[in-house]
N, C-alpha and C positions, 0 to 999 in steps of 0.2 A: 333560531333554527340553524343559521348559517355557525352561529358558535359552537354549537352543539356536533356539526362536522368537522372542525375544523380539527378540534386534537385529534379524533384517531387517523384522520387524511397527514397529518405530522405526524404520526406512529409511522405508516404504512410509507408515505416517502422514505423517514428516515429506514426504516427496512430492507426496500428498495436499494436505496444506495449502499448498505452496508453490503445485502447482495451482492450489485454489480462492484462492486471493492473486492470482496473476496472472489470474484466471476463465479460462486457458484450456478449462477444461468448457463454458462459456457461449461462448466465441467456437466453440469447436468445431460446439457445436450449432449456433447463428447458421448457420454452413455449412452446416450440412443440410437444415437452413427455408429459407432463400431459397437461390431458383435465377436469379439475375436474369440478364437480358441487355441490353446497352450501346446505345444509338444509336435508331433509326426506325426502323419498317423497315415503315409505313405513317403514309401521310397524310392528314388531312381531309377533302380534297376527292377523295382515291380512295375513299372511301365514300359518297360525297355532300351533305354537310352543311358548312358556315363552320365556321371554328374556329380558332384560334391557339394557339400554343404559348405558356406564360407563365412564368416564373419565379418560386418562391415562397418568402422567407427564413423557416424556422425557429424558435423560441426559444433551438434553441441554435446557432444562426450557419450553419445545413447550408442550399446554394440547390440547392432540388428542382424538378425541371419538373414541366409537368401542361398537359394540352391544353383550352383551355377552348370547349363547342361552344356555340353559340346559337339558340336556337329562337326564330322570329318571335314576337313581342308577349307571350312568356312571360312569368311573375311569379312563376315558381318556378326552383327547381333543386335537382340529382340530385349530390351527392359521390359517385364510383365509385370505391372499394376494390377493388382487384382482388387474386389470390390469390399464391403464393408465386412463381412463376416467368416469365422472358418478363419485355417491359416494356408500357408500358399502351401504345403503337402496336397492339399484337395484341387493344387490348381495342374498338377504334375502329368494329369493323362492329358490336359491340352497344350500344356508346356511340351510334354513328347511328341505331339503331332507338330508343331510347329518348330519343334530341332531338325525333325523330318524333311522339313523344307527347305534344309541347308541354312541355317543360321542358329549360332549361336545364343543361348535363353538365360539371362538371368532374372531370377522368379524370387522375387521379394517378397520379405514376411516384414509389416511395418512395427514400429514400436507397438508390445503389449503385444504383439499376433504370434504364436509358433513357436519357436526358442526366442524369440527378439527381448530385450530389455525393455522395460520402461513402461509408459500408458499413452496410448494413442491420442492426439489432438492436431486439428490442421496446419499448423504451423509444425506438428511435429511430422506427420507424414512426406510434408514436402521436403524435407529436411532428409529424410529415408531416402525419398527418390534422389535427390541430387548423391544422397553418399551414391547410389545404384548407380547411375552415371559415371560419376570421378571410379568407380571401382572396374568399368570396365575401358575406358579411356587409360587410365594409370596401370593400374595392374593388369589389362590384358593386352593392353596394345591396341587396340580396337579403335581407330580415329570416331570422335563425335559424328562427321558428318557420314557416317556408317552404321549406326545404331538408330535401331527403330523403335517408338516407346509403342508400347499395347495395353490401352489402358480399360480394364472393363468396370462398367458402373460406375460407384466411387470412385474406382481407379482414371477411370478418365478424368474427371477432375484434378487427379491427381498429377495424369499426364500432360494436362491444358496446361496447368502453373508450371512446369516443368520447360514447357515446350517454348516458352514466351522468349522471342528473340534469341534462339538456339540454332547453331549449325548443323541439324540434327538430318538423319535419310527420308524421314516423315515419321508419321503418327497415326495410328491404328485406333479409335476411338467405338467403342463396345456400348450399348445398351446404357448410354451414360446422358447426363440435363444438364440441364442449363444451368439451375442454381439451387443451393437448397429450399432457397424464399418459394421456386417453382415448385417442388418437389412435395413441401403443405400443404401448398395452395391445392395441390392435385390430393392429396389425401385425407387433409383433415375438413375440405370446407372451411365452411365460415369460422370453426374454432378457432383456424388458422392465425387470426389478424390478432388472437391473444400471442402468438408465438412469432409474429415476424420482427416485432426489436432485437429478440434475441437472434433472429436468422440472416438478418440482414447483410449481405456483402460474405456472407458463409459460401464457399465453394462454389462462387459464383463462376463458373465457365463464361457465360456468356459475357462480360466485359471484358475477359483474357483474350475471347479466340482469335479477334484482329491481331493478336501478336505472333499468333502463331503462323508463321508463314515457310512452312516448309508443306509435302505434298501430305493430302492427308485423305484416308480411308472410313468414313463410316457402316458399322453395322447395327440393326436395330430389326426386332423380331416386333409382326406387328400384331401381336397379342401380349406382349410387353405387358401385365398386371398392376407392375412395378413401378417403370420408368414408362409413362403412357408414350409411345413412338413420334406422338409432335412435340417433345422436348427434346428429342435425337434433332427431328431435321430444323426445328427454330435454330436450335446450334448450330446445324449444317449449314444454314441459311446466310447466318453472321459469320464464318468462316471465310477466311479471303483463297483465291483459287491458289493451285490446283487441289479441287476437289472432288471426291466423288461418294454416293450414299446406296448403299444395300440392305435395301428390305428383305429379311430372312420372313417369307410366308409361312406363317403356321405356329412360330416361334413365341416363346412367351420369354421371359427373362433371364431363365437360367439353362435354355434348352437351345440355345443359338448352335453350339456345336454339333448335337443332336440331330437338330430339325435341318441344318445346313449340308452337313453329312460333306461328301469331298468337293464338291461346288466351292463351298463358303471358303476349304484350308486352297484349294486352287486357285481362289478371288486372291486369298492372302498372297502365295504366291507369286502370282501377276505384278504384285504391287511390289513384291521386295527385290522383284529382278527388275524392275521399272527404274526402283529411286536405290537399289543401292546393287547392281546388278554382279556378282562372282567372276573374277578374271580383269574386274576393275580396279 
C-alpha cells in the first residue's frame, strides 16, 4: 500500500518544486492582490486643483506615472499610496482635498496601474514608492523629513516598508492589516491553511511597524467589510509612540472620506501642522 503512494507523492513533490522554481505560486497570487486598470479616466483639473502628470524611473529601469499636485506656497508634501485596484486617476477627488490642506500631493500609479509600465509584484511596488520619494526629495526640493506618506489599504503596507528607519514628517496609515497571512485567515476560513506557504511573510506590516518610528495617524471605518477594524488597531497596537487611532463610525472600506466628511480632512490637518507645520 505504502508503495502503491509513493510514486504519484514523487509526481506531485516533483511538481511542487518545479512550481516554486518557476514561482508560478507567487505570480499567481500577484493576480489576486492587484486588480489594476490602464489609462485616465480623471483629470486635475476636473477636480479642481494644478497638477501634472510625471514620469518616474525606478531602480530597477520600470517608468511609473504619478500626478503631481501643487498647493500654493506649500513646504510640504503628502506621497499617496493607494490600494490594490483602479488606478490613482480614481484617487484624484481625495488627492484634491488634501492639496486643500496646504501640501503638496504626489499620487502614484504603481507598476501595471494607469500609464505605469510593467506588472505589479511586492518587491516591485516598493520599488515605485521609493522612486515616489527620491522624486520628490530630488526633483522638488521637498527635504524627506517634510513629506508625509498616506498610505490606504494595500498602500499602507506599502507605506510600512517604505517608512522603516526613514527621516520622514509621519505616516498616515488608512483602512490597512497586518499581513496578508491575516487578511485569509479573515476571508477564507479554514481553506486558508491550504494558502499560507504561499502567504507567508507577504506584506507583512506587522513585523515592519517597530521600525517605523516617526509620528503616525491611523484611520479605520468600523464597518470595514474588507480589512475587519481589529487588524487596523493590532497594528496600531505594535506601533511604537507617537501614536494615534481614528475610528470613522459608520464607515465601511471605501467610504472613510464619505462617511468622515470635514472632521476626518480636519483630523488630517491637525496632524500635518503638528509633525511638519508651514513657516518651518
Amino acid at each position: 500500500m505504502r508503495a502503491a503512494w509513493l510514486g504519484p507523492l514523487v509526481v506531485l513533490a516533483g511538481v511542487g518544486a518545479l512550481l516554486m522554481a518557476l514561482d508560478l505560486p507567487g505570480r499567481f497570487i500577484d493576480r489576486l492582490i492587484f486588480q489594476p486598470t490602464s489609462g485616465v479616466d480623471v483629470r486635475p483639473e476636473e477636480v479642481g486643483v494644478r497638477g501634472e502628470e510625471v514620469f518616474l524611473a525606478t531602480e530597477d529601469g520600470v517608468r511609473v506615472h504619478a500626478f503631481y499636485l501643487s498647493a500654493p506656497d506649500a513646504t510640504r508634501a503628502l506621497l499617496f499610496l493607494h490600494g490594490n485596484a483602479g488606478n490613482a486617476s480614481h484617487r484624484l477627488p481625495n488627492a484634491a482635498e488634501l492639496v486643500r490642506l496646504g501640501t503638496h500631493v504626489l499620487l502614484m500609479d504603481y507598476r501595471g496601474y494607469g500609464r505605469s509600465q510593467g506588472s505589479p509584484t511586492e518587491r516591485g511596488v516598493y520599488a515605485d514608492a521609493r522612486a515616489g520619494l527620491a522624486h520628490l526629495v530630488s526633483a522638488r526640493g521637498i527635504p524627506e523629513s517634510r513629506v508625509v506618506l498616506f498610505g490606504r489599504s494595500l498602500g499602507g503596507a506599502v507605506a510600512v516598508d517604505l517608512a522603516q528607519d526613514r527621516d520622514l514628517a509621519g505616516v498616515i496609515l488608512e483602512s490597512t492589516f497586518t499581513s496578508l497571512s491575516d487578511m485569509a485567515r479573515a476571508m477564507l476560513g479554514p481553506v486558508q491553511t491550504l494558502a499560507q506557504p504561499l502567504l507567508r511573510g507577504r506584506f507583512d506590516s506587522l513585523a515592519k511597524i517597530s521600525s517605523v518610528r516617526r509620528p503616525l495617524l491611523f484611520f479605520h471605518g468600523d464597518r470595514d467589510g474588507i480589512v475587519p477594524l481589529k487588524f487596523g488597531r493590532r497594528l496600531f497596537e505594535a506601533a511604537p509612540e507617537p501614536k494615534s487611532f481614528e475610528t470613522i463610525q459608520g464607515a465601511g472600506h471605501n467610504d472613510t472620506t464619505l462617511v468622515g466628511g470635514r472632521p476626518y480632512f480636519e483630523r488630517i490637518r491637525r496632524f500635518l501642522d503638528e509633525i511638519a507645520p508651514e513657516g518651518s
